[in-house]
C-alpha positions in Angstrom: 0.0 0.0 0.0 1.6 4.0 -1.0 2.4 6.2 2.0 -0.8 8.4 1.9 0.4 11.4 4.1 4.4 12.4 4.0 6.7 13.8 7.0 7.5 17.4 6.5 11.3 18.7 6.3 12.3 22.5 7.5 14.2 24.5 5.2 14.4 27.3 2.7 14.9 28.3 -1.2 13.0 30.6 -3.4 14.0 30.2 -7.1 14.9 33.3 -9.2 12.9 34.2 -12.4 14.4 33.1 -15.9 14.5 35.4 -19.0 12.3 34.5 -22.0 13.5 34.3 -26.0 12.3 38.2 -25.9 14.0 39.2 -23.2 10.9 39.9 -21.1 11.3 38.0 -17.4 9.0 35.5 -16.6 8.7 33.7 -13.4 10.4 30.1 -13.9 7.8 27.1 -14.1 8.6 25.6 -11.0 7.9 28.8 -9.1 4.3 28.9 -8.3 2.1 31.1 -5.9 1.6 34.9 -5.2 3.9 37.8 -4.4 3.7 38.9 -0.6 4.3 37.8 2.9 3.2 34.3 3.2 4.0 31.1 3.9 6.4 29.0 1.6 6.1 25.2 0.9 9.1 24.4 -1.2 10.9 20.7 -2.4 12.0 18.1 -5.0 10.2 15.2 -7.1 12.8 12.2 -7.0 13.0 9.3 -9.4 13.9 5.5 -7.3 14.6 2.8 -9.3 15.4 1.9 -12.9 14.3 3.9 -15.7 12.2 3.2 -19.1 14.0 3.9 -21.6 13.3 7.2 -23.6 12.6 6.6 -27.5 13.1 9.3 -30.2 10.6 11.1 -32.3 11.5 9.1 -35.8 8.0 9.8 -37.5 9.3 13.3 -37.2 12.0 12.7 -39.9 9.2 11.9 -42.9 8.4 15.4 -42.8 10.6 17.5 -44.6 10.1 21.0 -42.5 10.6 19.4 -39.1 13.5 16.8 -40.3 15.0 19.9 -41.1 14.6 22.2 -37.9 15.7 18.9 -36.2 18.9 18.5 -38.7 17.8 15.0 -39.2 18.1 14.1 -36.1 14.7 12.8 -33.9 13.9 14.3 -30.7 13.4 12.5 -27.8 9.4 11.9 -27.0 9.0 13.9 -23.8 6.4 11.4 -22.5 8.8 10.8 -19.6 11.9 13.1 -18.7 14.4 12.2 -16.1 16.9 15.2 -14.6 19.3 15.5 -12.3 19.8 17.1 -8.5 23.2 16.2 -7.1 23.7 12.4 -7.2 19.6 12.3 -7.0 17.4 11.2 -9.9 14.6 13.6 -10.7 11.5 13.6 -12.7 10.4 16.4 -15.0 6.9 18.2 -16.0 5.9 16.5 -12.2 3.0 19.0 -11.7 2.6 19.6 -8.2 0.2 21.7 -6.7 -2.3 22.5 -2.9 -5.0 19.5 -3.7 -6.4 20.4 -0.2 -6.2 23.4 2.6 -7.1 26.2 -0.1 -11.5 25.6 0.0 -13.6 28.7 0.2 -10.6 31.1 -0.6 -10.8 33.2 -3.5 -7.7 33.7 -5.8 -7.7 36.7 -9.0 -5.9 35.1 -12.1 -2.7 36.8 -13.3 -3.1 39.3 -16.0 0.2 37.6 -17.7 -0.5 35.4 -20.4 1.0 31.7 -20.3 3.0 30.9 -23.0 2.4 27.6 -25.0 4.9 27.7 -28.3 5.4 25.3 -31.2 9.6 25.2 -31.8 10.5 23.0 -34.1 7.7 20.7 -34.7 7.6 20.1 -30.7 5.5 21.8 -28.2 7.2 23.7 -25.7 6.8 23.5 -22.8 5.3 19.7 -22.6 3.3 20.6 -19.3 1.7 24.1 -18.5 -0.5 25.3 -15.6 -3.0 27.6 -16.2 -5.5 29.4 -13.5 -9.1 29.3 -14.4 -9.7 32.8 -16.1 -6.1 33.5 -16.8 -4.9 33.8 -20.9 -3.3 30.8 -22.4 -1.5 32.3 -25.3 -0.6 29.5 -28.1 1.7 30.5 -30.3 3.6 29.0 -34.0 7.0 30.0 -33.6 7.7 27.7 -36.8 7.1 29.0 -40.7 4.9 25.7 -40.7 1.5 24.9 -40.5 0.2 23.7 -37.2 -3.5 22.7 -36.2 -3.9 22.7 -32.6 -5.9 20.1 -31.2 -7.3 21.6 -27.6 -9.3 18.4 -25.9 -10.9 19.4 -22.8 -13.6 17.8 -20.6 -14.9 20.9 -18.5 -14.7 23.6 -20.6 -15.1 24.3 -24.7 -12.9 21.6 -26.8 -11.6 23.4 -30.5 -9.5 22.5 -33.2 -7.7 25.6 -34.7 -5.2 26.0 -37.9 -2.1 28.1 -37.5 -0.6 28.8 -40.9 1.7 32.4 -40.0 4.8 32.0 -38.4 4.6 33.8 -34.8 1.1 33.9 -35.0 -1.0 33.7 -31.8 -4.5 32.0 -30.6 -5.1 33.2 -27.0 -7.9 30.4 -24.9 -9.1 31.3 -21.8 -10.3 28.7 -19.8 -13.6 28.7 -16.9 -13.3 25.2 -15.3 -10.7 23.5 -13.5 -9.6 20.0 -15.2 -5.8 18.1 -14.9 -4.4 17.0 -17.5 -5.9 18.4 -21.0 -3.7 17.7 -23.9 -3.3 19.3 -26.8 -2.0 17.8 -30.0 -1.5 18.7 -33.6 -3.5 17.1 -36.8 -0.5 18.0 -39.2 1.9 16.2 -37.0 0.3 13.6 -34.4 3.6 13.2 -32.2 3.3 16.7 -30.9 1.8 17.0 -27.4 1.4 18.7 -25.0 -0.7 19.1 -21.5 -2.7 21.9 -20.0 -3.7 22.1 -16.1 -6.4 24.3 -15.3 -6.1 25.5 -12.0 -8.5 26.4 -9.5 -5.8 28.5 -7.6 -2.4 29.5 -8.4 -0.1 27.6 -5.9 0.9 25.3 -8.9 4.6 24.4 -9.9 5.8 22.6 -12.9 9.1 20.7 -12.3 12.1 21.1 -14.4 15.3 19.4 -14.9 16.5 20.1 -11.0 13.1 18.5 -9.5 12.5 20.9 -7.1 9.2 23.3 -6.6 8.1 26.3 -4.6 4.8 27.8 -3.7 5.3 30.8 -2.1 2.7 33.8 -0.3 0.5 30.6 0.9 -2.3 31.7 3.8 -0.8 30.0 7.3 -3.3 27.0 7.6 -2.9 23.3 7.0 -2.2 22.1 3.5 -2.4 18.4 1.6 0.6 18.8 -1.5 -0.3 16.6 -4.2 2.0 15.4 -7.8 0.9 14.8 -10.8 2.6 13.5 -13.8 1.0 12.5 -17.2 1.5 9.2 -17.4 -0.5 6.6 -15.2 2.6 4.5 -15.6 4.1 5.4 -12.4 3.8 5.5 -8.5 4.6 7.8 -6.5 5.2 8.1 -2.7 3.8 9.7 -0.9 0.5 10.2 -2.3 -0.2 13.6 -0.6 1.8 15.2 1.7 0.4 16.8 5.0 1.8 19.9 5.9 1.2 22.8 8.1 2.5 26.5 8.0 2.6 29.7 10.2 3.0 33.4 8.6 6.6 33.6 7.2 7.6 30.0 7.4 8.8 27.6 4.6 9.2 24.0 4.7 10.3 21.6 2.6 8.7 18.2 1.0 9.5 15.5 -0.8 7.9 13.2 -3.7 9.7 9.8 -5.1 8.3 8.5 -8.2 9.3 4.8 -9.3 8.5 2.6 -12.4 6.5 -0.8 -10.8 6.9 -2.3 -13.9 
């Protein structure tokens, strides 16, 4: 049976913002929450165990446009990213995120868009979190036709061509739902996932594993991860934490391969 509830480690990081393609800063992925005083809940998703191997994006190499922004050579399928922390195995595009501690409080969405881009035939980022009533802002950074695929259960599906390079579609989003993906009818390895979030004390994990949500209310929290695939466990399940004005404490997820 998984661990359901995890112990709780003190200690303290705050991530620094990166700098987009444009030069405009952006907060990094794995930085999630509000500005302010608060409380800080920060960590690192862990990978135990062998791996699966990774396998390359081959059917990409029949298409003349993306064999060439690749060089002719495939990609590897992002379906499952490992990283590194130290001598630790971590996991990549781990959403993880307040599943409980947060009901009956109010949150505005950010005015900033999120960025969703096409580069090279490949969605980038894989995994995005979006709040409910913030702009997703999908964009074709290749000269390229795309037709982006949007499959949602709680809110409006659509299926929209992209012919100009840099062109934009902006979505915006009114119900909460994990795990929408979003593919491309010219070229059916491309996908990507969407979160729509109820609140925004979301993080993303990149190649370092490690998360903060910052500016939470002091209260008791359950931390949940999520990955895409089903394929893996991870322990614990959620992790039970509590937090007074000002303080930051540390968690930690392991994911593992059963098979």
């Amino acid at each position: 049976m998984k661990q359901l509830l995890g112990t709780v480690i003190l200690a303290a990081a705050l991530l620094t913002p990166v700098v987009a393609k444009d030069g405009e800063k952006k907060s990094s992925a794995n930085v999630g929450g509000v500005d302010g005083p608060g409380a800080t809940i920060t960590g690192i998703v862990k990978f135990s165990g062998p791996k699966p191997p990774v396998k390359t994006l081959d059917n990409m190499l029949g298409n003349a446009y993306c064999s060439e922004a690749c060089k002719g050579k495939a990609p590897l399928d992002e379906k499952w990213v490992f990283g590194k922390n130290g001598n630790d195995d971590t996991f990549v595009n781990v959403l993880v995120y307040v599943a409980k501690g947060l009901e009956g409080k109010k949150f505005a969405p950010p005015k900033d868009a999120v960025l969703l881009d096409q580069v090279g035939c490949v969605y980038r980022p894989r995994v995005v979190g979006v709040m409910v009533g913030q702009t997703l802002q999908i964009r074709n950074s290749d000269a390229t036709l795309h037709n982006v695929i949007g499959n949602l259960k709680a809110s409006r599906g659509f299926n929209e061509g992209m012919s100009v390079k840099d062109g934009t579609i902006e979505k915006v989003f009114q119900n909460p739902e994990f795990k929408a993906d979003f593919r491309c009818f010219m070229h059916p390895w491309m996908v990507a996932y969407v979160h729509v979030m109820e609140h925004p004390f979301y993080a993303v994990t990149g190649q370092d594993g490690t998360f903060t949500l910052k500016g939470l209310p002091p209260g008791e929290y359950e931390i949940g991860a999520l990955h895409e695939s089903s394929r893996f466990e991870v322990a614990p399940e959620r992790v039970k934490v509590t937090v007074a004005a000002g303080e930051t404490k540390t968690v930690e997820f392991v994911y593992k391969d059963p098979k």
